[in-house]
N, C-alpha and C positions, 0 to 999 in steps of 0.2 A: 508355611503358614501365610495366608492372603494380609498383606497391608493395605486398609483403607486408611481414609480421610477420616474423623472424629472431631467434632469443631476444631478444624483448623490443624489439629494436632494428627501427623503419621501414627497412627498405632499398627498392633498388628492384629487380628483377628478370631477370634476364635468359634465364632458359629459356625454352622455347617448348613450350607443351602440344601433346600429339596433337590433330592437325589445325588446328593454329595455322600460319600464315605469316609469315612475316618473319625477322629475323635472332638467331642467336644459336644455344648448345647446343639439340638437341631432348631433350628429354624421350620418351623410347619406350614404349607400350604393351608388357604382361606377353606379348601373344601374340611383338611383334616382338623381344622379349629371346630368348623362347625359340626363335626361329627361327635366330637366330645359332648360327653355329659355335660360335665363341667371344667374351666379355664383356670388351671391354675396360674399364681403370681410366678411372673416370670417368664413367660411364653413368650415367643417370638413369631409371627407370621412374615410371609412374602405375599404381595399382591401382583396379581397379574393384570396388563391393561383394560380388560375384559371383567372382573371382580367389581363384584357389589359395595363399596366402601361402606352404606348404609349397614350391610349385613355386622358387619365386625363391632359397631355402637355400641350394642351393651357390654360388649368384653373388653374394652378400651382400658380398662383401670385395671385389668392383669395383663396386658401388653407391655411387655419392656422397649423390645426393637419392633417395627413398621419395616418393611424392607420392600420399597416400591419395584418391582425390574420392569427395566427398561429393556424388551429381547431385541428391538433395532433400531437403528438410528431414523431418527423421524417420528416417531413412538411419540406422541405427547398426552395422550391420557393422564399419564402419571403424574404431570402438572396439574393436573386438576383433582383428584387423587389427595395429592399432599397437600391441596391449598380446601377442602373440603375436608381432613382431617384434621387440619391446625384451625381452620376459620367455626367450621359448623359444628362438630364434634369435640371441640377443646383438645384432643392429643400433646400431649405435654412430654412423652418420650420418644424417644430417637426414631429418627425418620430417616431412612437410608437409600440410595438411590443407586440400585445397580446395574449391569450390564453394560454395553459396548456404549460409554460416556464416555466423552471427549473433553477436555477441560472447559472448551469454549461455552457448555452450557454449565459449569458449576454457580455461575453467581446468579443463572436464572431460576435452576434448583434452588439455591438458598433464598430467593425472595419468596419462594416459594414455601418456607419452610423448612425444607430438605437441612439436616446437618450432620449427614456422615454420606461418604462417599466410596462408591467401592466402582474403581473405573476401569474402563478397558484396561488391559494389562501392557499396552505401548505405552499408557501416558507414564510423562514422570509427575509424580504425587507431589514434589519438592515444588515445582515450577506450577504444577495445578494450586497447590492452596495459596500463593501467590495471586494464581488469579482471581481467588475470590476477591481480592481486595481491588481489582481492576477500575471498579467503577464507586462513584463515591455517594453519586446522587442519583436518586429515584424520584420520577414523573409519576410513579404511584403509588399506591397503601401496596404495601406484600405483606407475608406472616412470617417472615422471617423479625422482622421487630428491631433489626442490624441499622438499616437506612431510614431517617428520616425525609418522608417524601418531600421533593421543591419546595410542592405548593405548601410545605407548613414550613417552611425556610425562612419564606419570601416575607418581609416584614413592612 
């Protein structure tokens, strides 16, 4: 079973990504959400960098997991992505950021929003949620809600 990041906490995993086999909740692609009738509570999508985020609005309140992938390094849509479903959209459940992620972008993810982690499979998980804690001050508004920026520091 896949261990990701869960604020902060190693869990282990139990969804199953698009075109995964075995057992457990699946995880649905944005085409197969929008092909349903209707969205039950509890559904899970993955976005791809290329995905409409507008599209998925009115099904937000039966979304459990957001599960942005990231297919390669360099990939930053999903930055924008998660900070348009926390900022514009209200999203209020778990935001998850997968594919070949390297720890060195976890704390940019989470300014982001972002708060579950599912990373390349070299990183150590132990020494990444560690790094989230790397930096303590932020020069700007994120939606993560964690850092109070400088400028509202500075007295």
């Amino acid at each position: 079973m896949r261990q990701i990041i869960l604020r902060r906490e190693i869990v282990a995993d139990e969804w199953r990504y698009p075109g995964e086999a075995g057992v457990g909740p699946a995880v649905l692609s944005l085409a197969q959400l929008l092909a349903m009738p209707s969205v039950p509570a509890g559904t899970a999508v993955q976005l791809e960098p290329d995905d409409d985020v507008e599209a998925l609005a009115p099904h937000l309140g039966n979304i459990v997991l957001l599960v942005i992938h990231f297919p390669k390094n360099g990939e930053g849509r999903g930055f924008s992505q998660a900070r348009m479903l926390r900022e514009r959209y209200g999203y209020e459940g778990t935001l998850r950021a997968s594919g070949p992620i390297k720890r060195d972008y976890l704390y940019l993810l989470a300014r982001c929003g972002i708060d579950s982690f599912d990373l390349d499979p070299g990183e150590d998980l132990t020494s990444a949620v560690t790094a989230l804690d790397a930096f303590t001050v932020a020069y700007q508004r994120g939606s993560d809600g964690l850092v109070a920026p400088r400028y509202r520091q500075i007295s």
